[in-house]
Every structure is written in C-alpha cells, then in structure tokens.
HTML snippet that shows the backbone in 3Dmol.js (N, CA, C, O; Angstrom):
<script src="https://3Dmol.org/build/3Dmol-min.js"></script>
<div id="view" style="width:600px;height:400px;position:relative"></div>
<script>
const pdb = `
ATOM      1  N   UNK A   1      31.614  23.407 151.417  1.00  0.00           N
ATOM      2  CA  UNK A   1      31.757  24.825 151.160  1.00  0.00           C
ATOM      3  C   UNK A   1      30.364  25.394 150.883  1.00  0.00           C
ATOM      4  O   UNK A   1      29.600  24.690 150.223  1.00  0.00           O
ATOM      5  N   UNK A   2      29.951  26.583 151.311  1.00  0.00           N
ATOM      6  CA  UNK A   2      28.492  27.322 151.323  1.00  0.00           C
ATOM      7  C   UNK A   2      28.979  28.462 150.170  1.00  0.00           C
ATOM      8  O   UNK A   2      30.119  28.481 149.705  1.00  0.00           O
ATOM      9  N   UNK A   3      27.729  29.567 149.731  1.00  0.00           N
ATOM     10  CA  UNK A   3      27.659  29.653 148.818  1.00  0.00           C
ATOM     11  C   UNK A   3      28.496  30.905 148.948  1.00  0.00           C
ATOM     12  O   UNK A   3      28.804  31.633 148.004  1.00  0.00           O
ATOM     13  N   UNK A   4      28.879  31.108 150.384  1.00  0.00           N
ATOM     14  CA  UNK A   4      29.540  32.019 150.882  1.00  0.00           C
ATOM     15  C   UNK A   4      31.141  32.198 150.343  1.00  0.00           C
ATOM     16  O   UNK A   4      31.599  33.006 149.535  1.00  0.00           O
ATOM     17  N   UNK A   5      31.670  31.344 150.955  1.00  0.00           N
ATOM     18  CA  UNK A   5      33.455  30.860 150.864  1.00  0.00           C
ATOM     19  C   UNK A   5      33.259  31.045 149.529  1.00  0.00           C
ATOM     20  O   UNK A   5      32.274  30.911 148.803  1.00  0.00           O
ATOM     21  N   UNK A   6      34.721  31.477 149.292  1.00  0.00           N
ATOM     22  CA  UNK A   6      35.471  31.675 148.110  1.00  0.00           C
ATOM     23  C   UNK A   6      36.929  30.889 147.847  1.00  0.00           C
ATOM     24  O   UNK A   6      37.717  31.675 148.373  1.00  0.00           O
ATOM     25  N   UNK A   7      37.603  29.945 147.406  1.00  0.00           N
ATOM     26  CA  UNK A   7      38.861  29.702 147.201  1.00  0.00           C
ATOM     27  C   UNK A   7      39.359  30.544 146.069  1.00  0.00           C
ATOM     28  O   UNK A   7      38.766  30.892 145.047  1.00  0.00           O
ATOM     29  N   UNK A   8      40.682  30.816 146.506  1.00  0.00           N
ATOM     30  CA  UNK A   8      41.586  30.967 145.427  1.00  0.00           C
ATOM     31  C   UNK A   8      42.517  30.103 144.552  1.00  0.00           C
ATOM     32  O   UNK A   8      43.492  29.513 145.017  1.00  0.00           O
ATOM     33  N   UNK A   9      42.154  30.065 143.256  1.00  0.00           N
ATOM     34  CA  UNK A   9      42.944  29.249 142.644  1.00  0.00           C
ATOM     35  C   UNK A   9      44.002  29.471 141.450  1.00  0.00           C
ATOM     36  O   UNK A   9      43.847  30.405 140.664  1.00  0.00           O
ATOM     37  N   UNK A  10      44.944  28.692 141.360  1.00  0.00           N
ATOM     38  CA  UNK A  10      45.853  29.321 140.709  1.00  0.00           C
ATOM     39  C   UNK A  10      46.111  29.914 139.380  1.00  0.00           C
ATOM     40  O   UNK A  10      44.983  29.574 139.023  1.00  0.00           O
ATOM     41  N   UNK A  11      46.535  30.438 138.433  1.00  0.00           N
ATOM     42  CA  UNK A  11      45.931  30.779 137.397  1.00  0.00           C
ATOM     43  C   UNK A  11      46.618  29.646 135.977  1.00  0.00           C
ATOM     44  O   UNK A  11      47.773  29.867 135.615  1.00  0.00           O
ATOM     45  N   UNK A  12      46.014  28.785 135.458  1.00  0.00           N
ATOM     46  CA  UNK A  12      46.642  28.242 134.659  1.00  0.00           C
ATOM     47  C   UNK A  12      47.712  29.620 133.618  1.00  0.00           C
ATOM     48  O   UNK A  12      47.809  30.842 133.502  1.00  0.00           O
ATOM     49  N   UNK A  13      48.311  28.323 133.073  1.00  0.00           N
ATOM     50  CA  UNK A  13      49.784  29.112 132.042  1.00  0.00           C
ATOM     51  C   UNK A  13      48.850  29.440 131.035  1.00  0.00           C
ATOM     52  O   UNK A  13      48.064  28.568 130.663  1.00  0.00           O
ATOM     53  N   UNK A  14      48.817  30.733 130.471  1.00  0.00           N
ATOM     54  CA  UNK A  14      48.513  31.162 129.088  1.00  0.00           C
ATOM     55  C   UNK A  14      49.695  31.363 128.203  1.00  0.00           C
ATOM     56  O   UNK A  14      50.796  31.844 128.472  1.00  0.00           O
ATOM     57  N   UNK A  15      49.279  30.943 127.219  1.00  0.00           N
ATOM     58  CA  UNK A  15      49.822  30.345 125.853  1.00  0.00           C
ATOM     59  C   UNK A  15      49.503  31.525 125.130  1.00  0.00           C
ATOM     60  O   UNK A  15      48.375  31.832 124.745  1.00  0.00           O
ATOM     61  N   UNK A  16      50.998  32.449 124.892  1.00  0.00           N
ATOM     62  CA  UNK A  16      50.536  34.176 124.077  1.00  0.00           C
ATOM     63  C   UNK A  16      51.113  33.519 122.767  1.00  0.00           C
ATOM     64  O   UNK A  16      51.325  34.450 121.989  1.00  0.00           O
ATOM     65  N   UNK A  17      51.512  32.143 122.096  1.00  0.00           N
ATOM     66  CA  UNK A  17      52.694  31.889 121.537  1.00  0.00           C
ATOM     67  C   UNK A  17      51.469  31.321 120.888  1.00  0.00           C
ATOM     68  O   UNK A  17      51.996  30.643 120.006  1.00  0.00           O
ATOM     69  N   UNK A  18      50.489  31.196 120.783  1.00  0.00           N
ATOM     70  CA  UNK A  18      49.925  29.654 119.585  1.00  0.00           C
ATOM     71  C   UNK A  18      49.441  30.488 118.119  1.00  0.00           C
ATOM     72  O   UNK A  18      49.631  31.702 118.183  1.00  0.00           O
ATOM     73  N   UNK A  19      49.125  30.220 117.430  1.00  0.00           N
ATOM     74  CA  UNK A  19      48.464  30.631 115.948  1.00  0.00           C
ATOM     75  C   UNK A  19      47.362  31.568 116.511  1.00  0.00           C
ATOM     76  O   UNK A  19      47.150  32.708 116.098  1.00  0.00           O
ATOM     77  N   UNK A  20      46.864  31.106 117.246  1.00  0.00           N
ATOM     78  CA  UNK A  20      45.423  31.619 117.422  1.00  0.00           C
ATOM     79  C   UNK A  20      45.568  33.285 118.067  1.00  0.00           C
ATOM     80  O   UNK A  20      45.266  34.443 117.779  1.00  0.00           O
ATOM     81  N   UNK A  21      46.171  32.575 119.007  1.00  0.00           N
ATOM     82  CA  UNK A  21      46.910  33.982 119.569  1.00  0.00           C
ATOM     83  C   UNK A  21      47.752  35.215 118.872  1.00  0.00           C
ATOM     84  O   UNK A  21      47.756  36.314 119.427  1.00  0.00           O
ATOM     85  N   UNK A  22      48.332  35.040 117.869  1.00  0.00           N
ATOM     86  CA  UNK A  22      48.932  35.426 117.020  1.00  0.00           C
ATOM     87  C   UNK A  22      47.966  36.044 116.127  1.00  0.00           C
ATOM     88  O   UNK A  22      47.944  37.268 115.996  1.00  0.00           O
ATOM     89  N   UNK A  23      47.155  35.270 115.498  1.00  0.00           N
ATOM     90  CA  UNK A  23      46.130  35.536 114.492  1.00  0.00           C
ATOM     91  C   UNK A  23      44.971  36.762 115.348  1.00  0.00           C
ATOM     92  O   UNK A  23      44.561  37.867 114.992  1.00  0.00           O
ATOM     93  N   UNK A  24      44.804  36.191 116.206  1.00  0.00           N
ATOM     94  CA  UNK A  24      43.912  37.475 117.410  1.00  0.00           C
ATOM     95  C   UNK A  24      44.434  39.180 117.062  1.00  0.00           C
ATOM     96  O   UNK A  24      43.799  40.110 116.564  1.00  0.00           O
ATOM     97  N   UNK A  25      45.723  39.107 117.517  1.00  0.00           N
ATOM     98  CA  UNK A  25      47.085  39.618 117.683  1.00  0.00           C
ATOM     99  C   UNK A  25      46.901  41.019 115.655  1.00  0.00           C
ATOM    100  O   UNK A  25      46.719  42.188 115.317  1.00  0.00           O
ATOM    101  N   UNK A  26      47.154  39.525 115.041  1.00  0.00           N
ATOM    102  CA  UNK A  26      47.068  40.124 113.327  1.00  0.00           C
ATOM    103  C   UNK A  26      45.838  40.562 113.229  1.00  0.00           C
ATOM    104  O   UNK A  26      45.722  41.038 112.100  1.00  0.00           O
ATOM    105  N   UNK A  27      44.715  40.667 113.899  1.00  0.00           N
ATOM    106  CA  UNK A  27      43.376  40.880 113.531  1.00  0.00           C
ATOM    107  C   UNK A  27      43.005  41.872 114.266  1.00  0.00           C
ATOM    108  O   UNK A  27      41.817  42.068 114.523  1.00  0.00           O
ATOM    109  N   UNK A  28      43.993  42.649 114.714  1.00  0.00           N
ATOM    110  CA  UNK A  28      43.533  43.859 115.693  1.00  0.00           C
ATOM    111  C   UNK A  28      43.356  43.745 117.076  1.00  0.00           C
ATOM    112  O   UNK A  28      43.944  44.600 117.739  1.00  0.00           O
ATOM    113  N   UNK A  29      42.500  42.660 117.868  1.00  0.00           N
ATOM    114  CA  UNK A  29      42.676  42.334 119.027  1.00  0.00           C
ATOM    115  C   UNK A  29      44.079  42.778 120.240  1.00  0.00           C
ATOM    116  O   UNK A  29      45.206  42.310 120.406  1.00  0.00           O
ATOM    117  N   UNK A  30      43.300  43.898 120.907  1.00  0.00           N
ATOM    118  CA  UNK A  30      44.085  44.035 122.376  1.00  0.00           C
ATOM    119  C   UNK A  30      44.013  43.041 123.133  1.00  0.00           C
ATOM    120  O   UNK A  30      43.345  43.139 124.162  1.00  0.00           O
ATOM    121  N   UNK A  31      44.635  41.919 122.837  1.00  0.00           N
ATOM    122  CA  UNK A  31      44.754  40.531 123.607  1.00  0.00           C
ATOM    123  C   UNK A  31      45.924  40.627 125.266  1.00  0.00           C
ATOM    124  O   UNK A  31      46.428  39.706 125.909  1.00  0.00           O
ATOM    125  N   UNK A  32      46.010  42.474 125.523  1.00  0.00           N
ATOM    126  CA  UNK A  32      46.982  43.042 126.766  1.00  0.00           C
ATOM    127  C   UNK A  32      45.689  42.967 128.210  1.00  0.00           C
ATOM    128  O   UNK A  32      45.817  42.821 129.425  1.00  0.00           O
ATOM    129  N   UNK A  33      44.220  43.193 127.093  1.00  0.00           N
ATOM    130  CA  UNK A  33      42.850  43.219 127.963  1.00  0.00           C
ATOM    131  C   UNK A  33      42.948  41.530 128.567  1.00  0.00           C
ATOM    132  O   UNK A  33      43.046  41.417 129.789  1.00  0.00           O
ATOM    133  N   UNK A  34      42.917  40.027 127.580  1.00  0.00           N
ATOM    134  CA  UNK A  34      42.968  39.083 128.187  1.00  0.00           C
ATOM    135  C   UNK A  34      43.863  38.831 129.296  1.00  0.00           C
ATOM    136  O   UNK A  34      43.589  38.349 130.395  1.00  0.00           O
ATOM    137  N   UNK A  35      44.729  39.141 128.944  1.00  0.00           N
ATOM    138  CA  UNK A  35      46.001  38.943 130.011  1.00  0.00           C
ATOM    139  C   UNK A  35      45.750  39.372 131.319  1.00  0.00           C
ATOM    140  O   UNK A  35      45.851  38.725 132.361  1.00  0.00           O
ATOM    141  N   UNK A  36      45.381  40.643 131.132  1.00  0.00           N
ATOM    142  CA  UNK A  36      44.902  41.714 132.801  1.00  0.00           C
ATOM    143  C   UNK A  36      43.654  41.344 133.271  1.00  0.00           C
ATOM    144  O   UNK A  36      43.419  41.533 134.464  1.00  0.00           O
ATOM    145  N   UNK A  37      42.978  40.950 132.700  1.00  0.00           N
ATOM    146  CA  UNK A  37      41.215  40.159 133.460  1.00  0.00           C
ATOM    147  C   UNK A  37      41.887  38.822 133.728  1.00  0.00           C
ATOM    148  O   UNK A  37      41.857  38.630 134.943  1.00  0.00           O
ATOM    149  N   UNK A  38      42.589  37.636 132.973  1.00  0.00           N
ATOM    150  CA  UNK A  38      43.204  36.435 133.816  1.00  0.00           C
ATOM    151  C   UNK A  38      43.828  36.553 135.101  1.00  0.00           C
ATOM    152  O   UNK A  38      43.679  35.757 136.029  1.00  0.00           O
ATOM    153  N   UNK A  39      44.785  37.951 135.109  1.00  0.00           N
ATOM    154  CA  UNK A  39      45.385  38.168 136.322  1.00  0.00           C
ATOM    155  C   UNK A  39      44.867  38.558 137.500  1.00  0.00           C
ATOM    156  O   UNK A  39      45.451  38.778 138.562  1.00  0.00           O
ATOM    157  N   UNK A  40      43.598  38.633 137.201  1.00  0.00           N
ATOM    158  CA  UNK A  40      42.354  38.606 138.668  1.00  0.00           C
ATOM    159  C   UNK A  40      42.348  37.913 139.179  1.00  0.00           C
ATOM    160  O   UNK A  40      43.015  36.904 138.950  1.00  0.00           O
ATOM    161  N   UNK A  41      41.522  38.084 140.249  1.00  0.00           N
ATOM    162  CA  UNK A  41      41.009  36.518 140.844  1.00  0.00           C
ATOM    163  C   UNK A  41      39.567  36.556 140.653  1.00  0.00           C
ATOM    164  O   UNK A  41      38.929  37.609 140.641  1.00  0.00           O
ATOM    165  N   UNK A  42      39.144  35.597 140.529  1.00  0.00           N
ATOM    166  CA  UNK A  42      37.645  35.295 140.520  1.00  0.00           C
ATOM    167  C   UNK A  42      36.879  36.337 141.014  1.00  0.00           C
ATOM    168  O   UNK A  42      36.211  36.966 140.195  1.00  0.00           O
ATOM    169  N   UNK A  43      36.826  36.717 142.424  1.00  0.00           N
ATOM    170  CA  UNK A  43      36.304  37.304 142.914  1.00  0.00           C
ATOM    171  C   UNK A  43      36.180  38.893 142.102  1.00  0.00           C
ATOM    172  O   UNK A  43      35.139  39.502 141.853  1.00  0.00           O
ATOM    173  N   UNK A  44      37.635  39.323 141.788  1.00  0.00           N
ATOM    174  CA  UNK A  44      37.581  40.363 141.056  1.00  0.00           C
ATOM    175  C   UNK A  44      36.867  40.637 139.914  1.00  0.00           C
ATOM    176  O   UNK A  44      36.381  41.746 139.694  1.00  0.00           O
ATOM    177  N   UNK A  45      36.770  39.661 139.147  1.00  0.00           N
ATOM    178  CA  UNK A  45      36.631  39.893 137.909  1.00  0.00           C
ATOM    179  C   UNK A  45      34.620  39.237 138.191  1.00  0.00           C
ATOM    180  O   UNK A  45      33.900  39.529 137.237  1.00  0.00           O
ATOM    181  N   UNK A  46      34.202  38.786 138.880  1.00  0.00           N
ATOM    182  CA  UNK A  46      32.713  38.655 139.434  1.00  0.00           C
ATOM    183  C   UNK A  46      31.983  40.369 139.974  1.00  0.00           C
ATOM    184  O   UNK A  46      30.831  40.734 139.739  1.00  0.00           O
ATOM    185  N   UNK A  47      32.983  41.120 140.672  1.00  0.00           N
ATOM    186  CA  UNK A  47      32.904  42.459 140.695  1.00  0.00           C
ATOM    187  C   UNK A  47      33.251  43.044 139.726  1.00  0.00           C
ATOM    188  O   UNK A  47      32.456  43.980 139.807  1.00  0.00           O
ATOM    189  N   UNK A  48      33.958  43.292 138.641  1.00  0.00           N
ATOM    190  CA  UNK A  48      33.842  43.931 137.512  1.00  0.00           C
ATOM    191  C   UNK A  48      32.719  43.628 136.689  1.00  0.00           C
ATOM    192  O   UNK A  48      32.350  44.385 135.791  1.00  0.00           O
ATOM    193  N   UNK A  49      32.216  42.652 136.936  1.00  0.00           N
ATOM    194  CA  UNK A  49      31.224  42.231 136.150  1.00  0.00           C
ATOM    195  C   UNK A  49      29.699  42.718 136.782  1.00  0.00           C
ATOM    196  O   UNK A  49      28.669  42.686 136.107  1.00  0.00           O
ATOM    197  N   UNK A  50      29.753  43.101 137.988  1.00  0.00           N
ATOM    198  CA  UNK A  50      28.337  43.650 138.488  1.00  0.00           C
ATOM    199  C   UNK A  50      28.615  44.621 138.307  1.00  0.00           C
ATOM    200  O   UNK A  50      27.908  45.078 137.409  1.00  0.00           O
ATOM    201  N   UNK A  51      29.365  45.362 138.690  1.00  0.00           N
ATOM    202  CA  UNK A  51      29.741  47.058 137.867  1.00  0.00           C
ATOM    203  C   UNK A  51      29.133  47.127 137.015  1.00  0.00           C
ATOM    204  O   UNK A  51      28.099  47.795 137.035  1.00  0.00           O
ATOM    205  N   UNK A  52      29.647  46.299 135.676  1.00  0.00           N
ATOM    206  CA  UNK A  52      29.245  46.444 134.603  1.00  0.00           C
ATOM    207  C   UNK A  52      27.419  46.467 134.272  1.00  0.00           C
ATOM    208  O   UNK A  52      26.846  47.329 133.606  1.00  0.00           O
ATOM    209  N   UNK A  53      26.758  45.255 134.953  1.00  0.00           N
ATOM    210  CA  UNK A  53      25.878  45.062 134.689  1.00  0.00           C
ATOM    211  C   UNK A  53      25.192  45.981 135.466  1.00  0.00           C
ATOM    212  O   UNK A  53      24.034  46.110 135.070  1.00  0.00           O
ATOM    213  N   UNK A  54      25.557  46.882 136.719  1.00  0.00           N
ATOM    214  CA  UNK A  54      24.726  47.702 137.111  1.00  0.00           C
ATOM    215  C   UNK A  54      24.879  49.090 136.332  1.00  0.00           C
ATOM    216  O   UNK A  54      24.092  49.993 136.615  1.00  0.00           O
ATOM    217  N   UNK A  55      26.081  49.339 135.145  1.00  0.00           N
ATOM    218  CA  UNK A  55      25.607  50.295 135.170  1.00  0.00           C
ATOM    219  C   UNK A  55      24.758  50.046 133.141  1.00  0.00           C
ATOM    220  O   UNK A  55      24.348  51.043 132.547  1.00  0.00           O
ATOM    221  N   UNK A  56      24.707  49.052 132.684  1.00  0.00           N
ATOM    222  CA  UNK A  56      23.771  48.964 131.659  1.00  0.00           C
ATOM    223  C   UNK A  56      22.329  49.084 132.403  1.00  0.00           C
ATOM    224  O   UNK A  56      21.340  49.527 131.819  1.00  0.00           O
ATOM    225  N   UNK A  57      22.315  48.655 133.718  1.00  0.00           N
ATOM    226  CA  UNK A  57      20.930  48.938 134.116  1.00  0.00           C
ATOM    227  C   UNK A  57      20.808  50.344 134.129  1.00  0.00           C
ATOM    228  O   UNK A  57      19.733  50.802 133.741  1.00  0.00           O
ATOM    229  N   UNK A  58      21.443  50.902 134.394  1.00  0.00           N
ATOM    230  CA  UNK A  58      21.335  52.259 134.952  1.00  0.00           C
ATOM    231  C   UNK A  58      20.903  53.212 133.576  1.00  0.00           C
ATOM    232  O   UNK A  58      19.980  54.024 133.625  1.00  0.00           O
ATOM    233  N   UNK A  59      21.629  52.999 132.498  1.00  0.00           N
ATOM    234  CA  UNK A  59      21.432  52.979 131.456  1.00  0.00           C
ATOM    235  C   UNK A  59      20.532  53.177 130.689  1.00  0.00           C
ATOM    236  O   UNK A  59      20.228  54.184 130.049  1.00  0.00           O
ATOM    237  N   UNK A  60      19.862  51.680 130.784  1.00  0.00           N
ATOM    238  CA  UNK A  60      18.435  51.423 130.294  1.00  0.00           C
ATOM    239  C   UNK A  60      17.529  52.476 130.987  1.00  0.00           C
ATOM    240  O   UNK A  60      17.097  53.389 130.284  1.00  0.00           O
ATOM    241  N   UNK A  61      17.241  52.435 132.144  1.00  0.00           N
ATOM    242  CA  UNK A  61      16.320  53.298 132.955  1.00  0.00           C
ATOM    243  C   UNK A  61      16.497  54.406 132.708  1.00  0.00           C
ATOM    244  O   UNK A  61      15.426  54.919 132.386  1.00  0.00           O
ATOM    245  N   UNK A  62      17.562  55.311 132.672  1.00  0.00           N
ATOM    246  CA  UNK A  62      17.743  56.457 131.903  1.00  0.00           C
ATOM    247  C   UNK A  62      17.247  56.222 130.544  1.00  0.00           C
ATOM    248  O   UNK A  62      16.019  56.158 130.603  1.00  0.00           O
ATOM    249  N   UNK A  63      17.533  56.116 129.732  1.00  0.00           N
ATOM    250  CA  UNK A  63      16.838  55.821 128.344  1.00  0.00           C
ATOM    251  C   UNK A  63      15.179  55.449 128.304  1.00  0.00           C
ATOM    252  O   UNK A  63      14.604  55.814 127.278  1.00  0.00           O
ATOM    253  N   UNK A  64      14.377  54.767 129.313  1.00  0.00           N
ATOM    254  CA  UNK A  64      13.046  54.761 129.446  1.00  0.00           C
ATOM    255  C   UNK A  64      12.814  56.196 130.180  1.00  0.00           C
ATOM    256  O   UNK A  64      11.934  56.997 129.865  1.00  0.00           O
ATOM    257  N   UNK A  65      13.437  56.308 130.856  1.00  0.00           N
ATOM    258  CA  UNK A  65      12.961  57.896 131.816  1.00  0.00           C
ATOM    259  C   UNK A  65      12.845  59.037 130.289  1.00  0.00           C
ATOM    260  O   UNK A  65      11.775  59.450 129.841  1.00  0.00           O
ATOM    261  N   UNK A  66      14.121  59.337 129.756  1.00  0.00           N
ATOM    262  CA  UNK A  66      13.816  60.161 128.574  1.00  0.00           C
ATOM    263  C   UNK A  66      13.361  59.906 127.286  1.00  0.00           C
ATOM    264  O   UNK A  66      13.069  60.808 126.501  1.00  0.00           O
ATOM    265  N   UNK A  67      13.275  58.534 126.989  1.00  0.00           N
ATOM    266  CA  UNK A  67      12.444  58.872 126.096  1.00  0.00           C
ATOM    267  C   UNK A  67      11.167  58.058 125.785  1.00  0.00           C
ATOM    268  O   UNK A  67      10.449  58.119 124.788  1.00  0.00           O
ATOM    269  N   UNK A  68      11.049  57.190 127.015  1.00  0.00           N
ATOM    270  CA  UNK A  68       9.739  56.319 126.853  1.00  0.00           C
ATOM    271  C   UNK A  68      10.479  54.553 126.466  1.00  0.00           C
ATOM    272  O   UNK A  68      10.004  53.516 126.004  1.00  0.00           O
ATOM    273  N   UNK A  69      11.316  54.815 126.767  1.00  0.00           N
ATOM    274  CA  UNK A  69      11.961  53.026 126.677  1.00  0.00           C
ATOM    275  C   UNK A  69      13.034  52.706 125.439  1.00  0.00           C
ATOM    276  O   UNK A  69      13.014  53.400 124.422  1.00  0.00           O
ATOM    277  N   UNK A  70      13.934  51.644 125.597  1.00  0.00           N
ATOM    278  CA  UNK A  70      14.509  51.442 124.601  1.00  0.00           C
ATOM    279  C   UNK A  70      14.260  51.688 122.849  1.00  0.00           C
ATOM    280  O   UNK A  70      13.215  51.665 122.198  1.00  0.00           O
ATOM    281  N   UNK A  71      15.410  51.879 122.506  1.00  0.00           N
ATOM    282  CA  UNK A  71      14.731  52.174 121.288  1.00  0.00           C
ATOM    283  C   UNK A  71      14.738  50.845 120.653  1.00  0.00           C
ATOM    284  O   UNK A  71      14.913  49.943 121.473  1.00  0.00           O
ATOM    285  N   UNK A  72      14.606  50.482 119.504  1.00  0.00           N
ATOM    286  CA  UNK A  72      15.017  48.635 118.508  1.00  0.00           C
ATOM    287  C   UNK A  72      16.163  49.007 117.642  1.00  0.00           C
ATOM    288  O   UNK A  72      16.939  48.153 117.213  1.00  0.00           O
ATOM    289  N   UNK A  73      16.289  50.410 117.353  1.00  0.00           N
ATOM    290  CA  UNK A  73      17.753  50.800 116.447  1.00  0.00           C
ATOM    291  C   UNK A  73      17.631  52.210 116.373  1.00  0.00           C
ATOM    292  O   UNK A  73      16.813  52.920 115.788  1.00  0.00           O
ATOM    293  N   UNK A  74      19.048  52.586 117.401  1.00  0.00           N
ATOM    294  CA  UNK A  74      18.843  53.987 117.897  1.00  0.00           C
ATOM    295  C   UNK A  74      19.452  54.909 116.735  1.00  0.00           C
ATOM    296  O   UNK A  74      19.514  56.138 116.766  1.00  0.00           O
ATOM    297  N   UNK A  75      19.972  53.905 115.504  1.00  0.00           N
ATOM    298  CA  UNK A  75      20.820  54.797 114.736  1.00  0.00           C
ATOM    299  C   UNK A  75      19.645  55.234 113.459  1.00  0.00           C
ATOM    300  O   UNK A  75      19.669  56.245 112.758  1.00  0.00           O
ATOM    301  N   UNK A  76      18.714  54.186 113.441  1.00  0.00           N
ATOM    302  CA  UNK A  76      16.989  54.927 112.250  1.00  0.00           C
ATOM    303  C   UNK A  76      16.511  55.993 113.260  1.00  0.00           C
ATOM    304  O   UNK A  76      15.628  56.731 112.823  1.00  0.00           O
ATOM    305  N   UNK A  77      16.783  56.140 114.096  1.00  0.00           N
ATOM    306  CA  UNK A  77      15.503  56.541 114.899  1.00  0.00           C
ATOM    307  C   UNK A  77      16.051  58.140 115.202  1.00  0.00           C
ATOM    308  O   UNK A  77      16.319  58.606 116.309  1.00  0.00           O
ATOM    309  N   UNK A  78      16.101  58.570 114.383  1.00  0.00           N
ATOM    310  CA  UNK A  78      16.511  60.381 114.072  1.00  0.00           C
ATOM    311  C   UNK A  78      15.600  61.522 113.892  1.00  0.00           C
ATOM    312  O   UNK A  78      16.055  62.649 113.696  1.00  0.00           O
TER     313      UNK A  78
END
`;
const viewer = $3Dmol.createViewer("view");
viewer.addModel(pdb, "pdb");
viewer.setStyle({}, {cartoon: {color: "spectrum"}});
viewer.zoomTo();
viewer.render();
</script>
C-alpha cells in the first residue's frame, strides 16, 4: 500500500457503560462529540483536522498582520 490508498476499517464497539464514561458524563463532558468523530472514517476526521489547523493558521497571521505577532497572554495585554 503507497502513501496514497486509504482502507476502511471497521469501527471498534464503544463502551458508553464503564465508570469512566459515566464519570466523563458526571463531570460535564459532551461525550455525544466522542461518539460523532468515532462515527467517521479516518479519512474524515484527517479532514476535519486540516480545517482546523488551517484555520488557527489563518488566525495567527491575522493576529501578526494587526498587531505585530502573537501576543504571550492576550488577557494582561489591555
């Protein structure tokens, strides 16, 4: 296989039933988000993820364009 090909594979059983899950669950956690990113496929969730990272780039560069570059803590910096 090249770096090309993609298989699809099946999605193991998630376990909404264990302590942990539960405790997630008691601790505020939208554990409805795990469920719907498992139900991807690889491929999908590799594209949600450049989305993502293109638009923190996008981000950043805006933030150097106005004000000269990241800040170190944008919440002192008033």
């Amino acid at each position: 296989m090249n770096a090309v090909e993609t298989t699809e594979h099946a999605p193991c059983a998630l376990r909404t039933d264990g302590p942990e899950w539960r405790a997630a669950e008691a601790a505020g956690h939208d554990m409805s988000l795990i469920v719907e990113t498992l139900r991807q496929s690889v491929w999908e969730r590799f594209k949600m993820n450049d989305s993502a990272l293109s638009l923190a780039l996008m981000l950043r560069q805006a933030m150097t364009e106005q004000y000269g570059g990241p800040r170190a803590n944008p919440d002192t910096a008033h």
